[in-house]
C-alpha positions in Angstrom: -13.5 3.3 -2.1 -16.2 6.1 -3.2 -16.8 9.2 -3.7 -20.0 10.8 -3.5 -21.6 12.1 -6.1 -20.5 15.8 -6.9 -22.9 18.5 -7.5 -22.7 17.9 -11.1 -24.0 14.4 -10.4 -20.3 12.5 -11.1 -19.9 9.4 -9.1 -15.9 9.1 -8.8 -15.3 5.4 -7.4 -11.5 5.0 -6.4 -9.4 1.7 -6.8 -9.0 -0.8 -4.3 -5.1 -0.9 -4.6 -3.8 1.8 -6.2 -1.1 1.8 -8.8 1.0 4.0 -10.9 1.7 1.8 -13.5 -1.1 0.6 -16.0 -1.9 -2.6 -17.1 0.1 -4.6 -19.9 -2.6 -8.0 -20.2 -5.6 -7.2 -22.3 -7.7 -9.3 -19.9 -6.7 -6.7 -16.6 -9.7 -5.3 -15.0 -10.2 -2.2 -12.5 -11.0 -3.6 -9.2 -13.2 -1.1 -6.7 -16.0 -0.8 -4.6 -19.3 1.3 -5.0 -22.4 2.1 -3.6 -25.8 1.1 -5.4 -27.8 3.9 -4.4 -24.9 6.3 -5.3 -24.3 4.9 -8.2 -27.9 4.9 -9.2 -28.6 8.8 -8.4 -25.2 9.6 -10.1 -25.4 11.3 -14.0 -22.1 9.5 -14.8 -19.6 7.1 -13.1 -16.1 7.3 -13.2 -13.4 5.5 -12.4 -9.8 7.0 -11.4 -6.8 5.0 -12.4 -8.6 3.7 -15.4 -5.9 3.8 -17.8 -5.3 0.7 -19.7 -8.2 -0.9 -18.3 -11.0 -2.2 -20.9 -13.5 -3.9 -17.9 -14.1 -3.5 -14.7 -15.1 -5.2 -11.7 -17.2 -3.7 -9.2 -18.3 -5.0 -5.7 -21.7 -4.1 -4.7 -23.0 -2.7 -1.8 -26.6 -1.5 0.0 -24.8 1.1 2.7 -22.5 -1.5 4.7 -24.9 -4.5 2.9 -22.5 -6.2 0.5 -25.2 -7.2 -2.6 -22.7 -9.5 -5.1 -20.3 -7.9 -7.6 -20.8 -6.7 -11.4 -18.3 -6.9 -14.3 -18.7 -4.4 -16.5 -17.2 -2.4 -19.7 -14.5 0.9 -19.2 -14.8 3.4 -21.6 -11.8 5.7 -22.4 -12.3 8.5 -20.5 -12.3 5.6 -17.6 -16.4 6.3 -17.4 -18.8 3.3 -17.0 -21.6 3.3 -19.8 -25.1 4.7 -17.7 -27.5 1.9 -19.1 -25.2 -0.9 -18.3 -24.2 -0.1 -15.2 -28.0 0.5 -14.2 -29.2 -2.9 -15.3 -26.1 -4.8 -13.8 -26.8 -3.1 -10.6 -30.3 -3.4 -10.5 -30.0 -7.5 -11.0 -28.4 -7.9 -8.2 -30.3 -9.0 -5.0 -31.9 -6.8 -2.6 -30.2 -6.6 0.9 -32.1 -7.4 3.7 -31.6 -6.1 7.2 -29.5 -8.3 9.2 -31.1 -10.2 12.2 -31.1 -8.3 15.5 -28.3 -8.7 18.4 -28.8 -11.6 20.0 -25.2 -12.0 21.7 -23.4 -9.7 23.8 -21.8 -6.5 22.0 -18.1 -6.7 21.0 -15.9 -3.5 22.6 -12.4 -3.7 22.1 -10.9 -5.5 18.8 -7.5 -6.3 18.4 -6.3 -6.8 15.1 -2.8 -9.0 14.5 -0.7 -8.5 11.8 2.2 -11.0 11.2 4.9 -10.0 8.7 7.9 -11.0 7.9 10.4 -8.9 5.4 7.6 -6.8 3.8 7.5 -3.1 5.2 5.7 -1.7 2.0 3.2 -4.2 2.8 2.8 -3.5 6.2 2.7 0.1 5.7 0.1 0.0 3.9 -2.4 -2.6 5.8 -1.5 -0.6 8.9 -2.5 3.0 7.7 -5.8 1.0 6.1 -6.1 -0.2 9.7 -6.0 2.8 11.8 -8.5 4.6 9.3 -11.0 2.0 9.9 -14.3 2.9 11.5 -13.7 0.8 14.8 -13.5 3.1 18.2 -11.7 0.9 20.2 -9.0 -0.7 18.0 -5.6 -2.2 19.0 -3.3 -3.1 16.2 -0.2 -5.2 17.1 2.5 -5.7 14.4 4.5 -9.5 14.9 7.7 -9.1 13.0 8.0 -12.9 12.3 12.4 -13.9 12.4 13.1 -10.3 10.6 15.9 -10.2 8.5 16.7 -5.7 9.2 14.7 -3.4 11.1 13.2 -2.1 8.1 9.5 -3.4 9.9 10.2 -2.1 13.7 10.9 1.6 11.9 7.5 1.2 9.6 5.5 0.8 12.5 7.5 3.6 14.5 6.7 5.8 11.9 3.2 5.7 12.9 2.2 8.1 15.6 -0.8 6.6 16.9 -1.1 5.1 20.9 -3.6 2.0 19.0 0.0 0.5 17.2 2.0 -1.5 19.3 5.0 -3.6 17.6 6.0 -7.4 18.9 8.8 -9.4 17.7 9.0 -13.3 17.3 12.4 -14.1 16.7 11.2 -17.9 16.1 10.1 -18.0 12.3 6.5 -19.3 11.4 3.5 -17.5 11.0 1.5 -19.3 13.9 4.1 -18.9 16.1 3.4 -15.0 15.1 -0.2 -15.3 15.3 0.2 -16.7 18.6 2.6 -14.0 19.8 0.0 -11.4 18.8 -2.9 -13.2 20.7 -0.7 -13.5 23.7 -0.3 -9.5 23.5 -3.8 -8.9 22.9 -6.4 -6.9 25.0 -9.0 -6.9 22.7 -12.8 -9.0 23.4 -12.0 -10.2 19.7 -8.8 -10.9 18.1 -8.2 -10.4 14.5 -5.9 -11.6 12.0 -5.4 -10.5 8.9 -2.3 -11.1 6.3 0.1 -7.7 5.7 -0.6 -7.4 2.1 -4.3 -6.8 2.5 -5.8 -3.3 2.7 -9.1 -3.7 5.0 -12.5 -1.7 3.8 -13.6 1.2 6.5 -16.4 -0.7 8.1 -14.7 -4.4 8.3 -14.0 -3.9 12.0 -17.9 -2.9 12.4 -19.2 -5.9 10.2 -17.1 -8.5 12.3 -18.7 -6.8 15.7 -21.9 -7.0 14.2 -21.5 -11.1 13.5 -20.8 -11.8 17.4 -23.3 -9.6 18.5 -25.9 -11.4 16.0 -25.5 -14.9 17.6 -24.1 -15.8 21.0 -22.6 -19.1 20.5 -20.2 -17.8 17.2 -16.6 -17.9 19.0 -14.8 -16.9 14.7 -16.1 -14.8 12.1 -14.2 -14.4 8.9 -14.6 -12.1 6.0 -14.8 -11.9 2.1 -11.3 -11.0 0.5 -11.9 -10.2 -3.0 -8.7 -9.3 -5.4 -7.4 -5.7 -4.7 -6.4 -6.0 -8.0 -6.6 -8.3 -11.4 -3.5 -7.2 -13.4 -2.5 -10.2 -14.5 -3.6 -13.6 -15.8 -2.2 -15.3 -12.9 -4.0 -12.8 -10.7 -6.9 -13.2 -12.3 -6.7 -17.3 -12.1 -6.4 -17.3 -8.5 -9.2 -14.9 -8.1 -11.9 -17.8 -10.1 -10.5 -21.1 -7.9 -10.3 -19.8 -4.5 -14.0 -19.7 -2.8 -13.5 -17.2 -0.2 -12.7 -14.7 -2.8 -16.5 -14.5 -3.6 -18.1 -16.1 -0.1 -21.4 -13.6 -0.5 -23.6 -15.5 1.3 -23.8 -15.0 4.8 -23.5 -17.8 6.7 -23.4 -19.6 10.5 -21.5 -23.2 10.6 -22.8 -25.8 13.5 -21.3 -29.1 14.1 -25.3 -29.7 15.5 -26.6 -29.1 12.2 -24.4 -30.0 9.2 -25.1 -28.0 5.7 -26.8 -30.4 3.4 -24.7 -28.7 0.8 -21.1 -29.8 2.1 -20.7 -33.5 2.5 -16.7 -33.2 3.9 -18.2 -31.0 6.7 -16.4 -29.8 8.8 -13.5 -30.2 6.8 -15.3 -28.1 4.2 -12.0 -25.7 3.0 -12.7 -22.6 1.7 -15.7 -22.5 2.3 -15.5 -21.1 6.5 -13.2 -18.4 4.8 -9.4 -18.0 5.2 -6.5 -17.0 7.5 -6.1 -13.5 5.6 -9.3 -12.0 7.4 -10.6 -14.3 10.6 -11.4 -13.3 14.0 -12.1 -15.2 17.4 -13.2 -14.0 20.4 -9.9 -14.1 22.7 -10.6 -16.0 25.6 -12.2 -19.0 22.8 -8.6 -19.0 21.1 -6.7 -19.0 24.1 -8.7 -22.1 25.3 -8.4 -23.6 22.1 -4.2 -23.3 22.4 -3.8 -20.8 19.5 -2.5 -21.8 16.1 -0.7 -25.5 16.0 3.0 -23.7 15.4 3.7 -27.2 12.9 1.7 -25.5 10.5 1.5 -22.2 8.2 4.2 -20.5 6.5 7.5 -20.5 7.9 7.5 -24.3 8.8 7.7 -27.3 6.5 4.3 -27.7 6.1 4.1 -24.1 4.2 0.0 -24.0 5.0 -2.6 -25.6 6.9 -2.8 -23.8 10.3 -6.4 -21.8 9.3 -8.5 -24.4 8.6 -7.1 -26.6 11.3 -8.0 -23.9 13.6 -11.8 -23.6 11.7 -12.4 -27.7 12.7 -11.3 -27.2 16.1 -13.3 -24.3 16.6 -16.3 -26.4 15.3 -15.3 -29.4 16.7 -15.2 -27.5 20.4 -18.8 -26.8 19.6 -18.7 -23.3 18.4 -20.3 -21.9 16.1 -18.2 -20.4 13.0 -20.0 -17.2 11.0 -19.3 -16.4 7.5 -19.7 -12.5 7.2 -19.2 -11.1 3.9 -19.7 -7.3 4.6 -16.2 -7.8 6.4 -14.0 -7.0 3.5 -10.2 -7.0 3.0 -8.5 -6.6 -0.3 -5.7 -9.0 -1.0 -2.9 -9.0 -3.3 -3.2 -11.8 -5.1 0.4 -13.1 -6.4 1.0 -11.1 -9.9 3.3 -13.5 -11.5 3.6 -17.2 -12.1 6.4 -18.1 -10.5 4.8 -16.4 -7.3 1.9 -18.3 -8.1 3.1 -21.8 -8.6 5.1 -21.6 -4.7 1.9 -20.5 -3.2 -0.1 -23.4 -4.8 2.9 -25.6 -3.9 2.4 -24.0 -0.6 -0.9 -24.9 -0.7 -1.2 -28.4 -1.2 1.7 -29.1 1.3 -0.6 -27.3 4.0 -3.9 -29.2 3.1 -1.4 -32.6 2.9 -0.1 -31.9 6.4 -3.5 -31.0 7.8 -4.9 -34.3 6.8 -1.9 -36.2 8.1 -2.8 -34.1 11.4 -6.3 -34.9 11.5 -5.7 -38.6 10.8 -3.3 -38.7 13.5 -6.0 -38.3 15.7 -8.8 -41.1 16.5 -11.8 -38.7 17.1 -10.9 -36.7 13.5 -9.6 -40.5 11.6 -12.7 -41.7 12.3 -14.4 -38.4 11.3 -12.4 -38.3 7.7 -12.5 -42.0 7.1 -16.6 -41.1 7.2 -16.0 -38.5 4.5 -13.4 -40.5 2.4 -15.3 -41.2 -0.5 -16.3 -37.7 -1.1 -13.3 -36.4 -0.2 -11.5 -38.5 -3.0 -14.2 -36.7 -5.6 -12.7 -33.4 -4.8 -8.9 -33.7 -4.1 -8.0 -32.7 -7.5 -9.5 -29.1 -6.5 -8.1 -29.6 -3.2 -10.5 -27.5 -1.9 -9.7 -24.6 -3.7 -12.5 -24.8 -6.5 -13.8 -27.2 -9.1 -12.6 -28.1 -12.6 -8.9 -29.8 -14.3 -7.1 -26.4 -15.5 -7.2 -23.0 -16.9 -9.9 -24.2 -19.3 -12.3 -25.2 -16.7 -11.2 -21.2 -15.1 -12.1 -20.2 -18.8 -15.8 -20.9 -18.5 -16.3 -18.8 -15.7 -14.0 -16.0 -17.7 -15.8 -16.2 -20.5 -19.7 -15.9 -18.5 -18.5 -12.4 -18.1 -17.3 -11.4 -21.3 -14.3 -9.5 -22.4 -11.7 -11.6 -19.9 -9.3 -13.2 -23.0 -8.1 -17.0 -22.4 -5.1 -16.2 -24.3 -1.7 -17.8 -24.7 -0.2 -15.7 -22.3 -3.1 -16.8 -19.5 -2.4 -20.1 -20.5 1.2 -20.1 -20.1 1.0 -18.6 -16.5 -1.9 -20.8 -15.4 -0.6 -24.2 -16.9 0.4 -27.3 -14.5 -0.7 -25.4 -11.4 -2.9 -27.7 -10.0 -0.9 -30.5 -10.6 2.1 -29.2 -9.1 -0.7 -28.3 -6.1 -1.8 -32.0 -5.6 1.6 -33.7 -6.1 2.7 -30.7 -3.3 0.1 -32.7 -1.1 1.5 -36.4 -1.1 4.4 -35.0 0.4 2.4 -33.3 3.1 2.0 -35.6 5.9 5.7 -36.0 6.2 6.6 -32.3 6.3 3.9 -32.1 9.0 6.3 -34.8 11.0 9.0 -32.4 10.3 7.0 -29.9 12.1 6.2 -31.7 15.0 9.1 -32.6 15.6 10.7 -29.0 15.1 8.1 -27.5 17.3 9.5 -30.2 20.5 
């Protein structure tokens, strides 16, 4: 996502997504990646693609040390101002050195894509993919019930020995995921959604998580916004916790985090389907992904963090690695929005119905219940009633407008998210029973 500084001394920093089209909402911002001491040597920083764009936000980084994220003013030439962007970067923390080995060194990765219907999409993950820095990489493509060949000819298109492509006729994306696992070769399995783009070293960073601690069987990654164009982008960017996860973290069932009282069932904050990784032989044990759950079945959600509690609940560990970034996609308009909150809520509805369904997890939830109660109407996803409660967080950075138009897109989302959960346990019946 950078360039390095010319021999004039011009940092040119490079957007996450890409676009042609510039922004129509006051409030979009530039979304990209750059390098602190880069940026700090540079005479000037620009950004490409900056038309339209009046802010921008910028994630951070020491070499491969992710340090936090700035937001900060676009001029119109698309250049940052010098004195700003010095003081933002400078507050930022300084990066330590991550703690030595102590586990055995990852070789192979195999990454898993499931798709279904979105070649563009694919295209683009898988070309993000093969240009990672991993040397021994294995990318399978699951084309998930396909409705044309318009996937199988994306991935021929590729000439490259690393891309294999599976089908799964049976819809559902754990069915997928599981299809994928059952192909792979790799020491570590990967998943990550098709409409991410993943950063060069994101293979390296989750390599670098196993190798740190021996008894972490899934390591999962930051997946910031590729791109805030639109108020309903930007929205789902401030709720969702594993959009800014910096901190890196190891989860134990032997020593519970003072600071989540539902753990384990602590969602969002172990990280999300879109970029996890388990090592394969601790998946396959574990069964794979519970095929009542996830898109494609009537549950619509669910299957990642049913997978994180029975990863910690089999008494591995479960690392939080934020230097292992994908981009994601967020949805751009509301009406893309509201299904995946409705999605959502079904999944986090049908996960508990799941869990409860079982004596040694009741008994574990029933523990929790009162806490748990305090935070359903976030459902996981964040804190606070609406898009004022987003606003606060908006406003702390300046320049991000709470206008009518954000209102409009954001309003009755998480009510629609919660209601989506009563009716959760009962689609996860209607799984079960589909999956017989």
């Amino acid at each position: 996502m950078t360039d390095r500084p010319t021999m004039t001394g011009v940092l040119t920093l490079q957007p996450a997504m890409p676009s042609a089209d510039a922004p129509t909402w006051s409030g979009a911002a530039w979304v990209g990646a750059v390098d602190r001491g880069e940026a700090l040597a540079a005479d000037a920083v620009v950004l490409a693609g900056a038309e339209g764009f009046r802010r921008a936000r910028l994630l951070v980084r020491d070499g491969r040390e992710l340090a936090g994220s700035v937001d900060l003013a676009v001029g119109p030439d698309g250049a940052l101002d010098p004195a700003e962007t010095a003081r933002a970067l400078r507050a930022l923390r300084a990066t330590g050195l991550p703690a030595a080995p102590q586990g055995p060194t990852v070789g192979r990765i195999t990454v898993v894509v499931a798709t279904r219907d979105r070649p563009e999409d694919v295209r683009r993950c898988v070309a993000s993919l093969l240009a990672s820095g991993w040397d021994d990489l294995e990318v399978i493509v699951v084309d998930n019930a396909p409705s044309s060949d318009a996937t199988r000819e994306v991935v021929a298109s590729f000439t490259d020995a690393r891309l294999q492509y599976v089908l799964e006729a049976r819809a559902g994306v754990s069915r997928a995921r599981n299809a994928g696992l059952a192909a792979a070769t790799g020491d570590v399995v990967a998943f990550v959604d098709d409409d991410v783009v993943v950063d060069r070293w994101w293979a390296a960073a989750l390599a670098a998580a196993y190798a740190r601690d021996a008894d972490v069987v899934c390591v999962t990654g930051l997946v910031p916004s590729g791109e805030l164009r639109t108020p309903t982008q930007r929205y789902f960017d401030e709720r969702v916790t594993w959009a800014r996860n910096t901190e890196r973290r190891v989860y134990r069932t032997a020593a519970p985090p003072a600071d989540l009282p539902l753990f384990p069932f602590s969602v969002g904050a172990f990280g999300t389907g879109a970029n996890m990784s388990l090592r394969r032989g601790a998946a396959l044990e574990l069964g794979g992904f519970d095929v009542a759950l996830g898109p494609g079945t009537p549950a619509r959600a669910g299957e990642d963090p049913d997978l994180f509690t029975r990863v910690l609940f089999s008494g591995g560990a479960l690392a939080v690695e934020p230097s292992a970034i994908v981009w994601h996609k967020h949805r751009a308009d509301r009406e893309a929005l509201r299904s995946q909150a409705l999605g959502y809520g079904t999944g986090l509805g049908a996960w508990v119905a799941k869990l409860m369904s079982r004596p040694g997890t009741a008994v574990a939830v029933l523990r929790r219940a009162v806490g748990a109660l305090r935070q359903l109407g976030a459902l996981g996803q964040g804190s606070g009633s609406g898009a004022d409660q987003v606003s606060a967080a908006v406003d702390a950075v300046g320049g991000w407008p709470v206008d009518d138009e954000f209102r409009a897109a954001t309003a009755g989302l998480k009510r629609a998210e919660l209601t989506a959960a009563l009716g959760g346990p009962w689609r996860y019946v209607r799984g079960r029973l589909a999956a017989r």
